[in-house]
C-alpha positions, 0 to 999 in steps of 0.5 A: 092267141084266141081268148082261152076256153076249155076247148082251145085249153083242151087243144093246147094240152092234147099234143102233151097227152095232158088235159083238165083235172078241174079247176076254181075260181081264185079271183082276189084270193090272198096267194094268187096274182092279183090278175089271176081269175082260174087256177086249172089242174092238169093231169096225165091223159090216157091212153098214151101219156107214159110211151109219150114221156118216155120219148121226150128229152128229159127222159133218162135224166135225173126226175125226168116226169118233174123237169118235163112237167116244169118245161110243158107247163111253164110254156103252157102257162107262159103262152097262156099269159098265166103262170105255172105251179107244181106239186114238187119242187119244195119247201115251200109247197103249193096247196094242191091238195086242198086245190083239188077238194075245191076243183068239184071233181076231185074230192077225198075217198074213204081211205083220205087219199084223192079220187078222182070223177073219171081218173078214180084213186089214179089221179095225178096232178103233174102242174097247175095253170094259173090265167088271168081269164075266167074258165068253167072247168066242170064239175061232177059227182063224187064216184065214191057215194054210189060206190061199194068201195072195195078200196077200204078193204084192199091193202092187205096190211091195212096202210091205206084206210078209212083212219089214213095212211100208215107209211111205214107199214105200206114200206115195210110190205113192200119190202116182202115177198108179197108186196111184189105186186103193188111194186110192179103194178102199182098200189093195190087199193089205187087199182082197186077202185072202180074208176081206176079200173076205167082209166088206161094208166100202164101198169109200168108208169105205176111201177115207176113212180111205186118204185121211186116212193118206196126207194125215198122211202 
């Protein structure tokens, strides 16, 4: 294969409806390979990427979204000569959060959850990339300091805000007649940023993984 570069990388994820959330550089950090020089995170790329799920082997079985994303980005990261991490899959967990807040465009909204520079509260991070190559992945400016941010005022119990996330009001509003609607188009802060509004995610592909949440729940 070619030396990677963020349009061979580009190349590689368009057939699995993924691309590039944002990466680092981890050259020498404690936790990583010694070989490694960029961890990459990898996201949904839309439009398209939930009608392409739905169509590939793992679906209909037990967490078909996680043993896709085991199978895709394990090669991904095999044929890359790298290794692959996932944000599921624990104990122990991977620190994708405080990944994300390094990538440069990903960064934490007013009510604490991430946001993304294109992907807005919507941004999903299905698995990282860890290569042995040096690659600039891109940085942007955070949305929400030109933003007016409605997200701060969009639950209507109050779950998500400026003070973090109540977990169980946000379960317990689900369970009534009004929390219908985060249920079956997703949570209404989420879409309640401009951004997100911007990004092509299914209504369905929210539901899912709202209905999966609050089952866990």
């Amino acid at each position: 294969m070619p030396e990677p570069s963020p349009d061979l990388l580009t190349a590689l994820l368009e057939p699995h409806c993924l691309e590039v959330l944002g990466g680092f550089d981890c050259t020498g950090e404690p936790g990583f390979p010694a070989w490694a020089r960029t961890l990459i995170l990898l996201g949904p790329r839309e439009p398209g990427f939930w009608p392409h799920l739905k169509a590939q082997p793992e679906w209909g079985g037990p967490d078909p979204v996680d043993r896709w994303s085991r199978r895709v980005i394990g090669r991904l990261a095999c044929d890359l000569d790298g290794k692959a991490r996932f944000p599921f899959g624990g104990p122990p967990w991977h620190p994708f959060y405080g990944w994300a807040l390094r990538t440069g465009r990903i960064w934490e909204s007013p009510v604490r959850v991430l946001v993304h520079d294109t992907q807005g509260l919507l941004v999903s991070m299905r698995g990282a990339l860890i290569v042995p190559q040096a690659l600039d992945c891109g940085a942007a400016s955070r949305p929400c300091d030109s933003c007016a941010q409605p997200c701060v005022t969009a639950c209507p119990v109050g779950a998500l805000s400026v003070g973090g996330y109540d977990v169980a009001a946000c379960h317990a509003f689900l369970d009534q007649p009004d929390g219908a609607d985060c249920l079956a188009a997703g949570c209404r802060v989420r879409r309640a940023c401009p951004v997100s509004q911007g990004y092509a995610r299914l209504a369905e592909q929210s539901a899912y993984h709202m209905g999966r949440f609050h089952r866990a729940g």
